[in-house]
N, C-alpha and C positions, 0 to 999 in steps of 0.2 A: 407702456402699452399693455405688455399682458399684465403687472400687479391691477389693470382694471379689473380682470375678468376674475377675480380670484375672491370666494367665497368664503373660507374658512383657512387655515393654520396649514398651510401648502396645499401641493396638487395633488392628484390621482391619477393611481395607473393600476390595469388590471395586471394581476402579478400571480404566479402557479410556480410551487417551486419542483422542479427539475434536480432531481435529486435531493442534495443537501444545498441547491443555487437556487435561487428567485430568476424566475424570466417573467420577461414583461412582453404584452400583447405590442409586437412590434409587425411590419411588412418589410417587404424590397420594392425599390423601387430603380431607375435608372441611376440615381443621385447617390442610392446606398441605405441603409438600414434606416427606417420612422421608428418614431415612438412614440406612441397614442396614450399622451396628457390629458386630463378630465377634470375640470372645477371643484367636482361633486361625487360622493359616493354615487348618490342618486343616479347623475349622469352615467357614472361610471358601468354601473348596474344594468340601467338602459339599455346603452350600447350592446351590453354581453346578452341581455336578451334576445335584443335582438337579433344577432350573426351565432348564439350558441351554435346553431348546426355547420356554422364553418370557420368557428374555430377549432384548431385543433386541441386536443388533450384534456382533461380534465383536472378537474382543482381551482377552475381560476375563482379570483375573488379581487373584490377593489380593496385599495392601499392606501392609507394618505400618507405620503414622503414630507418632511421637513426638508428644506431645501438644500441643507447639507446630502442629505442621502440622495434625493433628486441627483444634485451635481456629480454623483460617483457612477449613477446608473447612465446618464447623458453624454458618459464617456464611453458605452460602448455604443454609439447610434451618432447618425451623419444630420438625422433629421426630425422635429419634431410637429407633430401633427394634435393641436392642440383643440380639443371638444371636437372631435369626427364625426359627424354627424352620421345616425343610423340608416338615414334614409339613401338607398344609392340616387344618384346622380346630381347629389347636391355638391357644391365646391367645396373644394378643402384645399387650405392654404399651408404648405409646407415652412415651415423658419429651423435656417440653423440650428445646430444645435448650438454653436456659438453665441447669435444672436440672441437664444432663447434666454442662456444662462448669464447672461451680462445684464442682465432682469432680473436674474434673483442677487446677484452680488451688492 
């Protein structure tokens, strides 16, 4: 399912490091911490244009994880929200992060 959607050598995620840590463009929700995965720098890029003014903090910039690093960062997050689209009130489909990572193994 998701190796369809996948463009180049892993995913993308907006990443600012927090000291000497990387944090990654995550929300809350009732479920528990998302993580907003991106195909594409491009995509990735996007997105941040678009919501700069709410996200917070400075630094951020898109990543591409190899899938090992992916699966170390998917251990702190319940949930993964994959290509989020910038436009509000479009659907966005929450998966596992379980589900997510039995994808890349």
């Amino acid at each position: 399912m998701f190796e369809d959607w996948r463009e180049g050598e892993g995913y993308v995620l907006l990443e600012r490091m927090e000291g000497n840590v990387p944090g990654y463009l995550s929300y809350s929700v009732e479920e528990g911490e998302v993580v907003c995965v991106f195909l594409s720098v491009e995509e990735a890029e996007e997105f941040y244009a678009h919501w700069r003014a709410r996200i917070p903090g400075e630094g951020w910039g898109a990543v591409r994880l190899d899938d090992g690093e992916l699966m170390k960062v998917l251990g702190n997050f319940d949930l993964v929200s994959v290509s989020p689209r910038p436009e509000p009130g479009l659907a966005e489909y929450l998966y596992t992060v379980e589900d997510f990572a039995n994808t890349l193994r």
